[in-house]
N, C-alpha and C positions, 0 to 999 in steps of 0.2 A: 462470531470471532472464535477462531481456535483457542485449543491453553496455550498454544505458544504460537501469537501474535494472529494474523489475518488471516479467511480461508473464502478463496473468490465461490461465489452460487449461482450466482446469476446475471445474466445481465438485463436489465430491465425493456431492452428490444425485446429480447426473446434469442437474442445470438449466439455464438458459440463464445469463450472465451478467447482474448486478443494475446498471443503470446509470444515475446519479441525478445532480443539479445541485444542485453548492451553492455558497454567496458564500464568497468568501475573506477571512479573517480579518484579512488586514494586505495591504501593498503587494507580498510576497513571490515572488520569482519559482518556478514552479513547470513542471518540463517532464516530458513525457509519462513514463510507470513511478515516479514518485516516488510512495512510499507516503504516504499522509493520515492526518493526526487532527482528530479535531473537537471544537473547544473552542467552545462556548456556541452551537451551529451552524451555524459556519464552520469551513471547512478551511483548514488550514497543515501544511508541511511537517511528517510525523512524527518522532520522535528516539527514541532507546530509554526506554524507561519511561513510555512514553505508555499511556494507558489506554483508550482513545477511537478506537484504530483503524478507518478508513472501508475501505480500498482502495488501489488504484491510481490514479493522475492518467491520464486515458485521451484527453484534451482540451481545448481549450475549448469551449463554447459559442459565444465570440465569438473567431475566430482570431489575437487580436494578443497572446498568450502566448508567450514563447521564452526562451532563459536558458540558463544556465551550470552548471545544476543537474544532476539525475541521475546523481550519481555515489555514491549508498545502494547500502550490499551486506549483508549477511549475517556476525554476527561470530560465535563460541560465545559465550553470554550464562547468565546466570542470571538475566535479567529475566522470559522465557515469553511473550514477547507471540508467536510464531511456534510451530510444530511440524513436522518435518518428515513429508511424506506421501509422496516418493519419493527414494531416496536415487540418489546417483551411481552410475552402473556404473561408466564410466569418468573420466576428467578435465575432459574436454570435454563432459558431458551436465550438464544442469540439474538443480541441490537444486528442487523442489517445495516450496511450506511454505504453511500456510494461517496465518490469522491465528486465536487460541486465541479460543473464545467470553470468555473474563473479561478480554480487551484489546479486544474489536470495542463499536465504538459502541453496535449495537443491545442491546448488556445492558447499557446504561446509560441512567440517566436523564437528561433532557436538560433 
């Protein structure tokens, strides 16, 4: 994880990264690593127990986005929306987590 919110690496295929355009849901300010969900096919900031999980915010489209946001981290949950896929060595290296297929958008119907 970046210092300011989420930073995709990999994908566990072996693929390139998926990276798509959508409208956003409300007026909401959103700056780059902030995790998405998508509610009726717009994106807004994710919050835990979302079900709908997209991604990562990687930009806009049109560059007049900026904001005060990206400050989403990582807590111990019993919600599952995350799984860890490489854990810390040390203090200073990065948790890994994918997002679980039964919180990602695409197993949902839209």
């Amino acid at each position: 994880m970046a210092a300011n919110g989420f930073e995709w690496r990999y994908n566990v295929s072996g693929g390139r990264p998926l990276i798509l355009t959508f409208l956003m849901k409300d007026s909401e300010t959103l700056t780059r690593g902030d995790m998405l969900n998508i509610e009726s096919g717009e994106v807004d900031l994710a919050v835990t127990s979302d079900a709908a999980l997209a991604g990562i915010f990687v930009g806009p489209e049109n560059p007049n986005i900026s904001g005060a946001t990206g400050a989403q981290t990582l807590a111990a949950s019993s919600n599952t929306e995350f799984v860890v896929v490489e854990r810390k060595r040390q203090s200073s290296d990065e948790t890994r987590v994918m997002i679980c297929s039964s919180a990602h958008y695409l197993a949902k119907a839209q």
